[in-house]
C-alpha positions in Angstrom: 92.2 78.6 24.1 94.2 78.5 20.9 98.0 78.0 20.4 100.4 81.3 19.2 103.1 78.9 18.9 103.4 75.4 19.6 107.1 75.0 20.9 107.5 71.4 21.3 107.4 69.2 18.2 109.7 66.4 16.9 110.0 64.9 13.2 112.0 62.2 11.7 115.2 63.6 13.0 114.7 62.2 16.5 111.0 59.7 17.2 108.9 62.1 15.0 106.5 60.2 12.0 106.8 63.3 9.6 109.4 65.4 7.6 110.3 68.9 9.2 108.2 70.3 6.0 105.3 68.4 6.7 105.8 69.8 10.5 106.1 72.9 8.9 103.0 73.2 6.6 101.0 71.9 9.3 101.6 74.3 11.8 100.3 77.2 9.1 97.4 75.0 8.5 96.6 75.4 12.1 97.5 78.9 11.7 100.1 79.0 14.2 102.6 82.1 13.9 104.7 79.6 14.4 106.5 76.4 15.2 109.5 75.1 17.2 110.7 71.4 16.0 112.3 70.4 18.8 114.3 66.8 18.6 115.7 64.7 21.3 118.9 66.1 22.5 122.5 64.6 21.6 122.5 62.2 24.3 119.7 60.4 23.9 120.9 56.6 22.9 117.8 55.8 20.1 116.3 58.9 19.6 118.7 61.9 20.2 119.5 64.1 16.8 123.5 63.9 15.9 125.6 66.9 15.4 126.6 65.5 12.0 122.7 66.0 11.2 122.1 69.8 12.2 123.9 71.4 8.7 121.0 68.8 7.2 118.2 69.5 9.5 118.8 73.3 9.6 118.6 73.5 5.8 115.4 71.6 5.8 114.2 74.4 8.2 115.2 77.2 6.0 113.4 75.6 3.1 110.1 75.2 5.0 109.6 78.5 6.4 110.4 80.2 3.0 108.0 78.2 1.3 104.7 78.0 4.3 106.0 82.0 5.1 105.5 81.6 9.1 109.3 80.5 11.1 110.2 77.3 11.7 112.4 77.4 14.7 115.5 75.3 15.6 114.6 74.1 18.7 115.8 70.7 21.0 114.4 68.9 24.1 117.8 68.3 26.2 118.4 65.8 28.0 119.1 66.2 32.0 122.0 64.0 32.2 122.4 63.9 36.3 121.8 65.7 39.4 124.7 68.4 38.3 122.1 69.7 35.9 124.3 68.9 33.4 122.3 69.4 30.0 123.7 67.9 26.5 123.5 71.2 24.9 127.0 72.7 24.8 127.7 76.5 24.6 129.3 76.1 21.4 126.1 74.5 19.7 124.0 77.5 20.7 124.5 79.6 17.5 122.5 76.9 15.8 119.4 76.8 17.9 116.3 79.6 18.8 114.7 77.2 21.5 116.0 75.4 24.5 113.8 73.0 26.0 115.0 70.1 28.4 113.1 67.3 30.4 114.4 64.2 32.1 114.3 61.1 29.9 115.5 57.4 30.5 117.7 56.0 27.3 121.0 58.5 27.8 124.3 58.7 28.5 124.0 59.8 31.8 126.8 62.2 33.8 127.5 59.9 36.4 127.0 56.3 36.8 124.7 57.3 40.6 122.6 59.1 37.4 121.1 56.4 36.1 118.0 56.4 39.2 116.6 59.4 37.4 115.9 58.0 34.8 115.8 54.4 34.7 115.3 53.9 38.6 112.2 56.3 38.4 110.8 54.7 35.0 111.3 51.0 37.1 109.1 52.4 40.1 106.7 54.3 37.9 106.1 51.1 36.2 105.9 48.3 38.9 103.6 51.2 41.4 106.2 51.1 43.5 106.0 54.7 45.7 109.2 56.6 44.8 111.7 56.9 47.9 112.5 60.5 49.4 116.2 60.4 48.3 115.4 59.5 45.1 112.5 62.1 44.8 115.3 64.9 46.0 118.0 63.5 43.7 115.7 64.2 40.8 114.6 67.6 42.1 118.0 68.3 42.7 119.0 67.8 38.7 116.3 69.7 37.4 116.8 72.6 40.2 120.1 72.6 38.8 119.2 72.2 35.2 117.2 75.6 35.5 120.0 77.3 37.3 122.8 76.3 35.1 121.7 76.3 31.6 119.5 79.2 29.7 116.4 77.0 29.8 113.0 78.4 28.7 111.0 75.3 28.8 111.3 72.2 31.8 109.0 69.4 29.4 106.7 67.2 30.9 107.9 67.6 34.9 107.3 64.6 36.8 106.2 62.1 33.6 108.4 58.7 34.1 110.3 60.6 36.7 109.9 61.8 40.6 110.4 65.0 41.6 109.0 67.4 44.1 106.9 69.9 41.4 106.8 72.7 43.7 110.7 73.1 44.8 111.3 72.9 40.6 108.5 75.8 40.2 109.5 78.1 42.0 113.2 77.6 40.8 111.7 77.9 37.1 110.0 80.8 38.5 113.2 82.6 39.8 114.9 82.0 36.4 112.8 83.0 34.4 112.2 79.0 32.8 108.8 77.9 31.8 106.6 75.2 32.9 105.3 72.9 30.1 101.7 71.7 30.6 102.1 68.9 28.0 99.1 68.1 25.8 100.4 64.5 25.1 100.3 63.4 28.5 99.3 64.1 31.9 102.3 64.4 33.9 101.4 66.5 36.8 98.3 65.2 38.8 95.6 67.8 39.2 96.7 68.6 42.8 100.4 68.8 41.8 99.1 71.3 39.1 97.4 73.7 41.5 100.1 73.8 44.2 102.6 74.6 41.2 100.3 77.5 40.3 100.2 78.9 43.8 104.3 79.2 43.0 103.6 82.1 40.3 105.7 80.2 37.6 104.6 80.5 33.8 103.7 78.5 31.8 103.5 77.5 28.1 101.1 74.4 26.5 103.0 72.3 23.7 101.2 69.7 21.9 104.8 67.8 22.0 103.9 66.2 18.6 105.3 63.6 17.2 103.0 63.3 14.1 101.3 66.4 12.0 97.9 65.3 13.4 98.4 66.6 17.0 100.6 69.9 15.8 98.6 72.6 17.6 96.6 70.5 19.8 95.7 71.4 23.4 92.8 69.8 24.2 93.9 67.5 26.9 95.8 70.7 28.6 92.7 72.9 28.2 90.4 69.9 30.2 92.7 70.1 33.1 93.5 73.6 32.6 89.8 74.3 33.4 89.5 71.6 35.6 91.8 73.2 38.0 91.3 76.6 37.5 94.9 77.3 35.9 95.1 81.0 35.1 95.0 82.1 31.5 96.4 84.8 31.9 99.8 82.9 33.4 100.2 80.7 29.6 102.1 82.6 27.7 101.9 81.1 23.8 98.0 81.0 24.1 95.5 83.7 22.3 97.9 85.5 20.4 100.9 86.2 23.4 104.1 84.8 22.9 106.8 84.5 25.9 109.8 86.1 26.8 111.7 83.2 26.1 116.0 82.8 28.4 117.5 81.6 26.0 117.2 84.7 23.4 118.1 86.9 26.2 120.9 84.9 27.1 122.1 84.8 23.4 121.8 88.6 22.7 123.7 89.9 26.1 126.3 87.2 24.5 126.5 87.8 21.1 124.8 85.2 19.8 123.1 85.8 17.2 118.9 85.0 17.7 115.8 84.9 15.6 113.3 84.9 17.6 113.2 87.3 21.2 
């Protein structure tokens, strides 16, 4: 199993080690057709990229995928701020991006004050082993079935990693929408069960190495061993051996005029 495209990797502009050239040139080292560099969205308190940044950060994009000849794409992992589904990508910053990821995350400004349990509450209980309680494991489901719904999302990152949610009700939502599941290469997030009752759904999904140094830029072996282990259809991973996916987010932008790279 080898990546097309690995569509989740951050650089200096959010917690990344390395330049978005050095994210660059790796990828076509790896001979990947391409790469998405994909910061922490606005929201994020330590690690989000700034609006003032994107002319800067864009540019830097530009530069690298003239000079290693495969695309750099401008990518972002949102934040889900609350169980509205309210994402910090606004409409209006959409002409500047080709990706749209968007996970749940714990340092943010959140919607809501009640918001803070997905994020902080969960990381608290996933820390001290304490089991998650049903209303906060709907709450959280609720956000990201409402992320999905609401926003032109093609990838839900790392579903169920310092968070509690039921995996299933967000799969087949993901599923209806046309948004992808991420099986993260970083970090198991799904248990192995989780994994193979989110399969019986019929969601896609893509494998991102979620990078955040040049060494791990194409990586998939930790996906791939529990890929196999559980008997995950290939033929269901859409940025693997050559495919690429039919990303929301592009459609979204063409039936609106918005102009898009990458389809």
């Amino acid at each position: 199993m080898k990546l097309t495209v690995d569509f989740h990797t951050h650089t200096h502009y959010s917690d990344g080690d390395n330049t978005v050239a050095q994210n660059v040139a790796r990828a076509k080292e790896c001979g990947l057709k391409a790469v998405a560099l994909t910061e922490h969205g606005f929201s994020h308190v330590w690690f989000g990229i700034r609006r003032k940044d994107m002319p800067a950060y864009i540019a830097e994009a530009r530069a690298a995928e003239e000079r290693e000849g495969i695309p750099a794409l401008i990518g972002i992992e949102s934040n889900i701020r609350g169980a509205s589904g309210l994402c910090d990508l606004k409409e209006s910053d959409y002409s500047d991006f080709d990706v749209y990821l968007a996970g749940i995350h714990v340092v943010i400004h959140y919607d809501k004050l009640k918001d803070w349990k997905i994020g902080w509450g969960s990381y608290l209980r996933g820390n001290l082993k304490i089991k998650p309680s049903q209303s906060l494991v709907k709450y959280t489901t609720r956000a990201f079935i409402n992320a999905v719904k609401k926003n032109p999302l093609d990838v839900v990152t790392h579903l169920n990693f310092q968070c509690f949610a039921d995996a299933v009700e967000v799969a087949k939502c993901c599923r209806d929408y046309g948004t992808y599941l991420e099986i993260s290469a970083k970090k198991p997030h799904l248990t192995d069960e989780e994994l193979d009752a989110v399969v019986q759904t019929g969601v896609r999904f893509v494998v991102n190495s979620d990078a955040h140094s040049i060494e791990r830029i194409g990586d998939c072996a930790l996906a791939a061993e529990q890929i196999a282990r559980v008997g995950v259809p290939l033929d269901r991973i859409d940025n693997i051996d050559g495919k690429l996916p039919a990303f929301r987010f592009a459609q979204y932008k063409k039936e609106h005029g918005i102009f898009s790279r990458f389809s």
